[in-house]
C-alpha positions as CSV (number, residue, x, y, z in Angstrom):
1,X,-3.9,-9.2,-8.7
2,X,-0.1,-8.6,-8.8
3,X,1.2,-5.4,-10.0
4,X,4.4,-3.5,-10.6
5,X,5.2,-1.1,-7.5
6,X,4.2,2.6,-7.6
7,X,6.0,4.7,-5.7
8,X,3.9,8.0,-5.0
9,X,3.1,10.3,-2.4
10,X,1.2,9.6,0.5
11,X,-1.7,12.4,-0.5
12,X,-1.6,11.1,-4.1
13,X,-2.7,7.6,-3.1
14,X,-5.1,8.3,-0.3
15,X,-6.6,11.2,-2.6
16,X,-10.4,11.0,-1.7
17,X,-10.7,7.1,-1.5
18,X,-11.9,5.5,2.1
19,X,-8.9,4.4,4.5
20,X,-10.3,0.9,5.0
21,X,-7.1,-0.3,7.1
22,X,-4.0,1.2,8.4
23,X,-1.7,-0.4,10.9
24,X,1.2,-0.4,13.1
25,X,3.1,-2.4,10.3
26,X,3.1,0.6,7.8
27,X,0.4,-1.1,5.5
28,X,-2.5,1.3,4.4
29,X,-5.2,-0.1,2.4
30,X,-7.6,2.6,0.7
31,X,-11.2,1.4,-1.3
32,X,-12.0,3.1,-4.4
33,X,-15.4,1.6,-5.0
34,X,-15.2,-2.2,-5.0
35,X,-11.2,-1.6,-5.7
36,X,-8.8,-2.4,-2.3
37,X,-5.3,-0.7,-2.7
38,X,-2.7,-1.4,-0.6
39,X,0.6,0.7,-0.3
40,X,3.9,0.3,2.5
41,X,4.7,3.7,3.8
42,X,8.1,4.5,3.4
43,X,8.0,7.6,5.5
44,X,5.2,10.2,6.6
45,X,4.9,11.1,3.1
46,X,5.9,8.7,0.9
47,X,4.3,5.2,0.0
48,X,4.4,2.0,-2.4
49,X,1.4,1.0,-3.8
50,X,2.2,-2.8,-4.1
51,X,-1.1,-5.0,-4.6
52,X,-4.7,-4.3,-5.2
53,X,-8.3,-6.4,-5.7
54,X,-11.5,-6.5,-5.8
55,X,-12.3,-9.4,-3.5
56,X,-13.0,-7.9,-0.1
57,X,-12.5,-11.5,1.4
58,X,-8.8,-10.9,0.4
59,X,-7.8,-8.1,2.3
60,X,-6.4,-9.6,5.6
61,X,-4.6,-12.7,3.6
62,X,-2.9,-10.1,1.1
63,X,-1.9,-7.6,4.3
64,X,-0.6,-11.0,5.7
65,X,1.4,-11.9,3.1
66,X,2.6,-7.8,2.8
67,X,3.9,-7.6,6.8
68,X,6.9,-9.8,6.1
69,X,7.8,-8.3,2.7
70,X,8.0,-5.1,4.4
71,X,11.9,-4.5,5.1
72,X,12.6,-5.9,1.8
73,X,10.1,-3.5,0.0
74,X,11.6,-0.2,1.9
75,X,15.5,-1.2,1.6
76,X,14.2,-1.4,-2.1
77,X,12.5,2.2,-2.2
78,X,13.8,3.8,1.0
79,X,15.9,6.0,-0.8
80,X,13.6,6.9,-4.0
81,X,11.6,9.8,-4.0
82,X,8.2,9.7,-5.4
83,X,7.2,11.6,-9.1
């Protein structure tokens, strides 16, 4: 499921949900009961939320198709400060 990018801090999005991946590309993917969100960290404390589903047999295609958006998605953001 697409949706529009929510920029936010990086306490706000991880609240209490399970980190189910974070990686050296700056993806983090948090479950909130069958939900997978996945965000780009812009900094230490700053992330956009950029995609989420609720087909577990998604995640790795839809961090796939995140790693190359990256640069594009934090030269967008990089300078935005979250709400």
């Amino acid at each position: 499921m697409h949706m529009k990018p929510h920029l936010q801090r990086r306490s706000d999005f991880v609240g209490n949900k399970f980190i189910a991946e974070h990686n050296d590309a700056g993806i983090l993917v948090t479950r909130e009961g069958n939900t997978y969100h996945f965000a780009v960290e812009l900094d230490v404390d700053s992330v956009v939320e950029v995609e989420q589903t609720r087909d577990k047999d998604q995640v790795n295609d839809i961090i796939n198709e995140l790693i190359p958006k990256i640069p594009d998605i934090k030269e967008r953001f990089g300078n935005c400060l979250p709400d």
